[in-house]
VOZA-889256 format. One record per residue (C-alpha): residue number from 1; residue in one letter; z, x, y. Coordinates in pm, 1 decimal, padded with zeros to 6 digits. Each point is the difference from the previous one (the first is absolute). Layout:
residues N
+-----+----+----------+----------+----------+
:   i : aa :       c3 :       c1 :       c2 :
+-----+----+----------+----------+----------+
: NUM :  A :        Z :        X :        Y :
...
+-----+----+----------+----------+----------+
end
This chain:
residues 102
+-----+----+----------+----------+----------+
:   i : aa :       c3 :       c1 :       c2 :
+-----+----+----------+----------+----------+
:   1 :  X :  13713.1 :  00757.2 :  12194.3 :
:   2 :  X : -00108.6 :  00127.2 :  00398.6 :
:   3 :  X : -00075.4 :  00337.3 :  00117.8 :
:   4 :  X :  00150.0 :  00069.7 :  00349.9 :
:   5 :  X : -00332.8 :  00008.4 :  00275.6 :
:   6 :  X :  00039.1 :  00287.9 :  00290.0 :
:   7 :  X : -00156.4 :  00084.2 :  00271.2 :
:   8 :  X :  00032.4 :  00410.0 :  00040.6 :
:   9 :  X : -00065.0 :  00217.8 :  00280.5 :
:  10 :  X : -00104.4 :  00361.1 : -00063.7 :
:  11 :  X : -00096.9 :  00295.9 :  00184.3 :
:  12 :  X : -00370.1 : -00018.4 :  00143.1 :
:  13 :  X : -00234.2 :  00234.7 :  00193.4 :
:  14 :  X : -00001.1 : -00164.0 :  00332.7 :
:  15 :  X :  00145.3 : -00319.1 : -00081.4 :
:  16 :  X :  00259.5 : -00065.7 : -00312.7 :
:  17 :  X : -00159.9 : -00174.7 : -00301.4 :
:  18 :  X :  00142.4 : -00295.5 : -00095.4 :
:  19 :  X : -00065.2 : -00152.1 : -00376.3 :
:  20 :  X :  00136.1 : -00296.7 : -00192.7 :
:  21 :  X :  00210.7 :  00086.6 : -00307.8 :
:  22 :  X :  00105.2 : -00178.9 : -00310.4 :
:  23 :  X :  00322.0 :  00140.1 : -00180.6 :
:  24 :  X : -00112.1 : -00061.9 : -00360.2 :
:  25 :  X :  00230.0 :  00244.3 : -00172.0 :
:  26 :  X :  00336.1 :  00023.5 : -00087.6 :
:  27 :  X :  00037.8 :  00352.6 :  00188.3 :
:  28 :  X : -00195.6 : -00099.9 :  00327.3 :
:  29 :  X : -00305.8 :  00071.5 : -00077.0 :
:  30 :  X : -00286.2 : -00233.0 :  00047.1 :
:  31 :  X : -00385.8 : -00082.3 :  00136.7 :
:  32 :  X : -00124.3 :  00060.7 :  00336.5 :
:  33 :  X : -00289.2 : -00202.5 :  00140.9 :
:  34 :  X : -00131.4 :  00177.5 :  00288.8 :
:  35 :  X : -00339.2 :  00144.5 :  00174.4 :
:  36 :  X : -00087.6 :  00315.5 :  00056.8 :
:  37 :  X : -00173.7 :  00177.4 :  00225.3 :
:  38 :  X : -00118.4 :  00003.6 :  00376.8 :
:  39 :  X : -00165.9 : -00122.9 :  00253.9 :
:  40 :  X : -00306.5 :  00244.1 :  00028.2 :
:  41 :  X : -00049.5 : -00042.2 : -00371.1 :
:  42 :  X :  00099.1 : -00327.9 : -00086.7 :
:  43 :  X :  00297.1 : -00104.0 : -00229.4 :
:  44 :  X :  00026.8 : -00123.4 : -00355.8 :
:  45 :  X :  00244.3 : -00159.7 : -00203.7 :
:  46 :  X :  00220.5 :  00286.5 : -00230.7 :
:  47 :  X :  00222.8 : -00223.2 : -00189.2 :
:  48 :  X :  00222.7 :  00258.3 : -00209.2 :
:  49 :  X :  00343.1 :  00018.1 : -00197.6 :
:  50 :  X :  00278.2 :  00129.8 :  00247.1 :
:  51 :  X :  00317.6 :  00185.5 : -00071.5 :
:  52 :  X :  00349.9 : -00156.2 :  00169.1 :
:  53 :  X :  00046.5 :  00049.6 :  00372.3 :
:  54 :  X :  00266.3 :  00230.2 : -00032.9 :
:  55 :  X : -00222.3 :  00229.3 : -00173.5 :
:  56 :  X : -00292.7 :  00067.2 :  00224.4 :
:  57 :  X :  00000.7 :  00250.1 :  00258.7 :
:  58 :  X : -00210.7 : -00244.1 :  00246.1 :
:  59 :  X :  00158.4 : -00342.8 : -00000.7 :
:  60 :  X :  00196.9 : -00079.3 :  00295.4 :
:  61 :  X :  00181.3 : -00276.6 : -00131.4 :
:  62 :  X : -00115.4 : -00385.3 : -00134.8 :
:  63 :  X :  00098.5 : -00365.7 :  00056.4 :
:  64 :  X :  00005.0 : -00245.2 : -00231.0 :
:  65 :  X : -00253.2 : -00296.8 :  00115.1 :
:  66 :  X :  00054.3 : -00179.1 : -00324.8 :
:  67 :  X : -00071.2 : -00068.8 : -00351.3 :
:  68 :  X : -00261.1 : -00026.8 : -00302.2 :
:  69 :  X :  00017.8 : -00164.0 : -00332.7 :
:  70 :  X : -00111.4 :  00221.0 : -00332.0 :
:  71 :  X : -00189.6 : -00292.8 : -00076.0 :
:  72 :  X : -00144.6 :  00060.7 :  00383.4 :
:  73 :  X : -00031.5 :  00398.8 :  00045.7 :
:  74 :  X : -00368.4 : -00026.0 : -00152.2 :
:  75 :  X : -00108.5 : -00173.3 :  00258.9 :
:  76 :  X :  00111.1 :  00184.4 :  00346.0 :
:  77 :  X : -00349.4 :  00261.2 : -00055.2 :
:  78 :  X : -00240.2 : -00271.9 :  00028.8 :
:  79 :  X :  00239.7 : -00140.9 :  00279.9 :
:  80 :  X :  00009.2 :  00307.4 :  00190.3 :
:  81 :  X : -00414.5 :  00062.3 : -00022.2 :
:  82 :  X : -00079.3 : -00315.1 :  00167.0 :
:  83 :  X :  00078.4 :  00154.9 :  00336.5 :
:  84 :  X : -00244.5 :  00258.0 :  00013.4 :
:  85 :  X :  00062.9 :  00368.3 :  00077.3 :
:  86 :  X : -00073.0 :  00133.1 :  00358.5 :
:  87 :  X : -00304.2 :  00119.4 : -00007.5 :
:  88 :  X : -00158.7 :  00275.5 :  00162.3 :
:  89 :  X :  00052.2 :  00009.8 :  00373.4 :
:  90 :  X : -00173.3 :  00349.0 :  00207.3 :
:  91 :  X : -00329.9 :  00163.5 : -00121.9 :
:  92 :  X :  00133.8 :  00371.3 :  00100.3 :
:  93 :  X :  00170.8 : -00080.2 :  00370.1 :
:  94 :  X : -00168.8 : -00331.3 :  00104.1 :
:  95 :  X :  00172.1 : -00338.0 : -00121.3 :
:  96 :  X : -00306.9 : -00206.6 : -00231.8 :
:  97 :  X :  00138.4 : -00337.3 :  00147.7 :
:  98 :  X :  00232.5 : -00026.6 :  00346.1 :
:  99 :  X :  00032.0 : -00351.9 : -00089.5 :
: 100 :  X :  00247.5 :  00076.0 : -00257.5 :
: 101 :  X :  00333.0 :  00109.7 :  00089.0 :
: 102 :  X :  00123.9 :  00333.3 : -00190.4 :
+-----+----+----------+----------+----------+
end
């Protein structure tokens, strides 16, 4: 058995969010793997149960960009966390490194 793999746009602050999404139930529902936060904090991953597309008032739509075995679907988290989250970027208005792009 494969769960459907999405990419989904939704409704951001200055810039829409964008998360990856695994359909693993029969109604739509699934996982999200995404990071959360912003660049004068710092982000961190908030992997979370999702409800279908259709349903929430903030996703602008989704693509599928593929698929992921049952056998699989354990393994996308410690996939996913490899790639670290951005991290901090501005103590109050000054940027901590120009070197790195935003």
């Amino acid at each position: 058995m494969s769960y459907n793999v999405y990419l989904r746009e939704h409704v951001g602050g200055a810039r829409n969010h964008h998360i990856i999404f695994v359909q693993t139930e029969s109604n739509g529902g699934g996982f999200i793997f995404q990071v959360a936060g912003n660049i004068q904090q710092g982000m961190a991953f908030d992997h979370k149960g999702a409800k279908p597309a259709e349903e929430s008032e903030t996703c602008l739509g989704q693509e599928k960009i593929g698929t992921v075995t049952k056998a699989n679907f354990d393994r996308i988290q410690s996939i996913v966390e490899t790639l670290p989250p951005p991290p901090k970027q501005f103590n109050g208005p000054k940027r901590i490194n120009l070197s790195v792009p935003l």
